[in-house]
N, C-alpha and C positions, 0 to 999 in steps of 0.2 A: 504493500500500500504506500502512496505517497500522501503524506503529510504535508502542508504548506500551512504557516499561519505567519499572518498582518505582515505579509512582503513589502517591502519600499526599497523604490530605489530612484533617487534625484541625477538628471541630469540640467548644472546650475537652475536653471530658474522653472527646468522644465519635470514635472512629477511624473514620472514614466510608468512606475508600480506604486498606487496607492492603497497601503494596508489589504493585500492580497490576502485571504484564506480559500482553501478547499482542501476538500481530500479525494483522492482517487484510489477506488479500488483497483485491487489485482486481477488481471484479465478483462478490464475494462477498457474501451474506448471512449476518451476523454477527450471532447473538441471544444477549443478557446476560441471565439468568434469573435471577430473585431472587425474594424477600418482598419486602415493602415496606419500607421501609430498612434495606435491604440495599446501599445503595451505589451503584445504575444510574445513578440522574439523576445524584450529585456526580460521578460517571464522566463522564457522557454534557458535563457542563455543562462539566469541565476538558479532555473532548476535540476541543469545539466552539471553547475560547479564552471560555466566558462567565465562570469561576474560573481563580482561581490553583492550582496545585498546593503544597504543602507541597513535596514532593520528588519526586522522576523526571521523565520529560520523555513528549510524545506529539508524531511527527512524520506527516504527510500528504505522500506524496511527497517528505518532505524537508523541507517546510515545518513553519514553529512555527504550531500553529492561531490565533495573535493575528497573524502578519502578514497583509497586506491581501490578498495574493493565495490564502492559505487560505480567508480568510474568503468570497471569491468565491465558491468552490469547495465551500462547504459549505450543506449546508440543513438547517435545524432544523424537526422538528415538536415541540411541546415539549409536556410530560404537560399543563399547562392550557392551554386553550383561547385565544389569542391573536386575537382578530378584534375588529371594534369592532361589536357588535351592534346601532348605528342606521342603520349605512352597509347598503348592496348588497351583496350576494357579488361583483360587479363592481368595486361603488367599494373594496371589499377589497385585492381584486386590483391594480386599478391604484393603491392607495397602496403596499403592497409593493414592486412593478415599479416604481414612481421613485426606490425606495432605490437602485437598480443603476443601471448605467451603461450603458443600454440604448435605441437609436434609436425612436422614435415607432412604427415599422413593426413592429419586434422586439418592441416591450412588448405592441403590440395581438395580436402571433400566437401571444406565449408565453402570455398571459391566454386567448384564446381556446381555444387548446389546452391549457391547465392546467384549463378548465372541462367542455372535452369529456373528459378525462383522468378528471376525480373526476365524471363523470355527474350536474354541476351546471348543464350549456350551459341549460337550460329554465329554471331556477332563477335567473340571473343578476341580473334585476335585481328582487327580492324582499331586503328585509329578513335580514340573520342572524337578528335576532333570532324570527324566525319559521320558524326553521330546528329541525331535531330535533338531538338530537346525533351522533347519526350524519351529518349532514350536515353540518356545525358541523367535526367532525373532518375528513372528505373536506375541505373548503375550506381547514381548517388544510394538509395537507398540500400540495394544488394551492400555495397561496401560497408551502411551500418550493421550490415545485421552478421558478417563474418565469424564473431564471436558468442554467437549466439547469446545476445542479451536479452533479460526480461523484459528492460524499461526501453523502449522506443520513440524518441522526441522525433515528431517530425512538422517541421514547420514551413508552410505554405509549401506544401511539396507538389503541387501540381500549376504552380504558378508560370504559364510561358508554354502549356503540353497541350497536346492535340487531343482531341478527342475520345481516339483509340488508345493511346499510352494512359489517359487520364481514367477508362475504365481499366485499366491492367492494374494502375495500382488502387486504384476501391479493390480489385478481387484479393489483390497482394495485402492489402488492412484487414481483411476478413481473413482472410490465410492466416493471420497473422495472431490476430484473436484466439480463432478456434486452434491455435498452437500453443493455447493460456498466455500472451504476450501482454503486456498492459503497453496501451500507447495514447498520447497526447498529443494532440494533430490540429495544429493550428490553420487557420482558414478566416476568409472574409467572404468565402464561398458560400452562402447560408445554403443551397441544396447538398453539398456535399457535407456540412453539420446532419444535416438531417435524415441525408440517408445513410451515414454509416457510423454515426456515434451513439453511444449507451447515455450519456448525461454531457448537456453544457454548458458552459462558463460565454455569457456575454460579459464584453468590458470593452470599455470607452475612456478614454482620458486617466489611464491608467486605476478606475474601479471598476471591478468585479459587481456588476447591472443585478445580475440573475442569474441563477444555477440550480439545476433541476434536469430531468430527462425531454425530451420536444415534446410529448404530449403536456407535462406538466406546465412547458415553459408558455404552448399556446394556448393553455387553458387559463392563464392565470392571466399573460399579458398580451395573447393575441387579438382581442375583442373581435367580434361579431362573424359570422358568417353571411355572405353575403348571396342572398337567393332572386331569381328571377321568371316571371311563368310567363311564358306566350300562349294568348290563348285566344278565344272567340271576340274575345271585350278587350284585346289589345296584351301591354306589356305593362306587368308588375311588378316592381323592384322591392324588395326592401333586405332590413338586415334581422338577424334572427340570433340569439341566444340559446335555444330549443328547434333546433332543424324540424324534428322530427313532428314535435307540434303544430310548429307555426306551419306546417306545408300543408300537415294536413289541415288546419282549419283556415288556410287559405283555398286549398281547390275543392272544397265544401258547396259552394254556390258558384264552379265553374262547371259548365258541363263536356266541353271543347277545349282539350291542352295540345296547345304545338308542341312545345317544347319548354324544360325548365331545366336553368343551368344552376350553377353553385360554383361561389368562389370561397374554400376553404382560408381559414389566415394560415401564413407561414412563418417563419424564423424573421422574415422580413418586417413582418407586420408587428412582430415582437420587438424587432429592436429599435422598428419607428416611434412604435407607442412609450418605450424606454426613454427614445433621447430624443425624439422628433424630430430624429433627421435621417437621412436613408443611409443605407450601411456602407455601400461605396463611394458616399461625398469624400 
């Protein structure tokens, strides 16, 4: 489990983590949704042990993310791009794998299978630099996971990816999970919070908004659902608290429906109603 409580951290006049708590369970998928500084990365970086905190503490089982044995146990995909673009997506790999303290036999099965993982094994020995970014990303990620770590920080990792790489790694997060993995997967992507995370942490202006699972988050702060009926006597709009009520004691004295739509609130609608202002300003 990770532990976080009342994280801060200043940069001069600017408050970057204001008194941050949460906790994340083990084998969870934990998504921090934000703008863009909005605070994920100095989060993400003083929960990995890459900053210092100003104040509060983040524990990993117990451990402080700067001793050695956290560090083991962690893997970073980081928002830029980390690989040396004249090497191989192999010689990647295996300069990674000798950071660790991992046997000849181990190194070569964990790079094989970090390759077949990110659906690069065909790819191996070609150039990064002749890589798309979407592949580029996939490899970033394969290189976290070498050592087989429990904790998985990955932050805006599909930032720049195409469509098909962007569904590889959703499958590679689920892979990842059902492997008991805990990971924390920062995004300003509210559909990808939503389909692939267990509970999440909105924050804005370095505070933590609201934390909860989606359903909980759009019950509490999504408001209304938004219904419509085409019918004999035209087009009726309104909003509804009780879907299931209001429709039905709306097409009660209609005898003729074209057609009724329905606009669910989303992640979006949560984090409007939070700050009043839309998530990618």
């Amino acid at each position: 489990m990770i532990i976080v409580k009342g994280l801060q951290k200043r940069y001069g006049s600017i408050q970057a983590v204001d008194h941050v708590s949460l906790e994340i369970p083990t084998g969870h998928i934990f998504g921090l949704l934000g703008p863009n500084g909005a605070g994920k990365s100095t989060s993400i970086s003083i929960m990995t042990g890459l900053i210092d905190a100003d104040g509060g503490s983040v524990e990993l089982d117990g451990l402080e993310p700067k001793s050695m044995k956290a560090r083991y146990n962690i893997g970073l995909v980081p928002q830029s791009i980390a690989l040396y673009e004249e090497l191989t997506a192999l010689d990647n790999l295996a300069f990674f794998a000798s950071l660790y303290s991992l046997t000849p036999d181990v190194k070569s099965s964990r790079i094989d299978w970090a390759l077949q993982f990110v659906g690069l094994q065909d790819r191996a020995n070609d150039r990064v630099s002749e890589f798309s970014g979407g592949m580029k990303r996939r490899l970033n990620l394969a290189a976290s996971l070498l050592h087989d770590p429990d904790y998985i920080f990955m932050d805006e990792p599909t930032a720049g990816v195409d469509p098909q790489s962007r569904n590889k790694l959703f499958d590679n997060v689920m892979e990842l999970k059902e492997l008991g993995k805990t990971i924390i997967y920062t995004t300003h992507y509210m559909e990808e919070a939503q389909k692939l995370c267990d509970r999440v942490g909105i924050i804005d202006h370095g505070k933590l908004l609201a934390l909860g699972t989606v359903n909980e988050l759009l019950h509490q702060y999504g408001g209304d659902t938004k219904l419509s009926i085409s019918s004999e006597k035209g087009v009726k709009s309104f909003s509804s608290a009780n879907v299931s009520e209001d429709l039905t004691n709306a097409l009660r004295d209609i005898d003729k429906v074209y057609d009724i739509s329905m606009n669910r609130p989303d992640l979006e609608a949560v984090f409007l109603n939070l700050t009043g202002r839309q998530l990618r300003d």
